[in-house]
Structure formats: C-alpha cells, structure tokens
C-alpha positions in Angstrom: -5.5 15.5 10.3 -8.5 14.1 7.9 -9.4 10.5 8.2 -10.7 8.8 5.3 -13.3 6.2 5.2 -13.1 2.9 3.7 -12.6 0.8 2.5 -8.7 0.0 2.9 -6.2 -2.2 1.8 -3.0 -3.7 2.7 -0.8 -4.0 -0.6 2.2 -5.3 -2.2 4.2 -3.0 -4.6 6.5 -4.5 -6.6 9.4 -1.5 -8.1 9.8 -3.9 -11.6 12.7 -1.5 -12.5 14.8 -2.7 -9.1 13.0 -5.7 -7.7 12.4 -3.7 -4.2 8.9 -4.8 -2.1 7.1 -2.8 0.0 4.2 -3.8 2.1 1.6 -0.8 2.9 -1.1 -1.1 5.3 -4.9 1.1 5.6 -4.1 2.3 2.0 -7.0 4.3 1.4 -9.3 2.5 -2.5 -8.5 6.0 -4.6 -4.2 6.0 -3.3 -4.6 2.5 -4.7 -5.8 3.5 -8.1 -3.3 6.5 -8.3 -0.3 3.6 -7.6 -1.4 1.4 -10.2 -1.1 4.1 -12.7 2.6 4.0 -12.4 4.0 1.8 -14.7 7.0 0.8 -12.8 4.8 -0.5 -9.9 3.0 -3.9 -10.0 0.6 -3.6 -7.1 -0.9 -6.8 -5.3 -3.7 -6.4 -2.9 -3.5 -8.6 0.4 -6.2 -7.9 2.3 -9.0 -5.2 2.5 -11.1 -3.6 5.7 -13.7 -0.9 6.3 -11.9 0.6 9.2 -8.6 2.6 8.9 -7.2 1.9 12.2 -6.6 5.0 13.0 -5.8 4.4 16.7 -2.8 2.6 15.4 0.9 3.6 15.2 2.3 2.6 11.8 0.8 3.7 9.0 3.1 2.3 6.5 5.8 -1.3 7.1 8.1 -1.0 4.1 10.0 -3.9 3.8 12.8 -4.6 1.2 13.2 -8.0 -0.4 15.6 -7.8 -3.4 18.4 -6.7 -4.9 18.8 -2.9 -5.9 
C-alpha cells in the first residue's frame, strides 16, 4: 500500500444534484483538487494535518444528511 504525505484534510462534500453529505477524513491536497473539479460537488474543508494517520482504522465516515 503507498502512503502519501501531507498535508491532509478532513472535508465536507455536498452532492448539489441530491442534497447527500459526506464527511471524509486524511484526504490527501491533490484528491481534494480532483473533487472540486466536479461540478456537482461543493467541497468544504474542516480541518487540515500533516500526518495521515495511517495507524488508524477508518479511512473514510460517510454520513448522509438529506433527502435523496
């Protein structure tokens, strides 16, 4: 598995077409950029860090907030 390195973000992606949320944590800067392209997606940055955490389970806590 490769590792990238820093920095990170936790996110907020908005789906504009269904209203759906998800929350995304240790998103590597470039994944950010390549999200942001989409025009469906509205993407809000929560938090940043250096370290990916890699020592931790979850990679990824999708919630849904919304109607579909």
């Amino acid at each position: 598995m490769e590792y990238f390195r820093g920095p990170f973000f936790k996110i907020r992606v908005l789906n504009v077409d269904t209203g759906a949320i998800y929350v995304h944590n240790r998103v590597p800067e470039d994944h950010v950029g390549m999200i942001e392209l989409n025009s469906s997606l509205k993407v809000e940055i929560l938090s940043s860090h250096r370290n990916g955490g890699v020592d931790e389970k979850e990679v990824c806590d999708d919630i849904f907030i919304g109607d579909i």
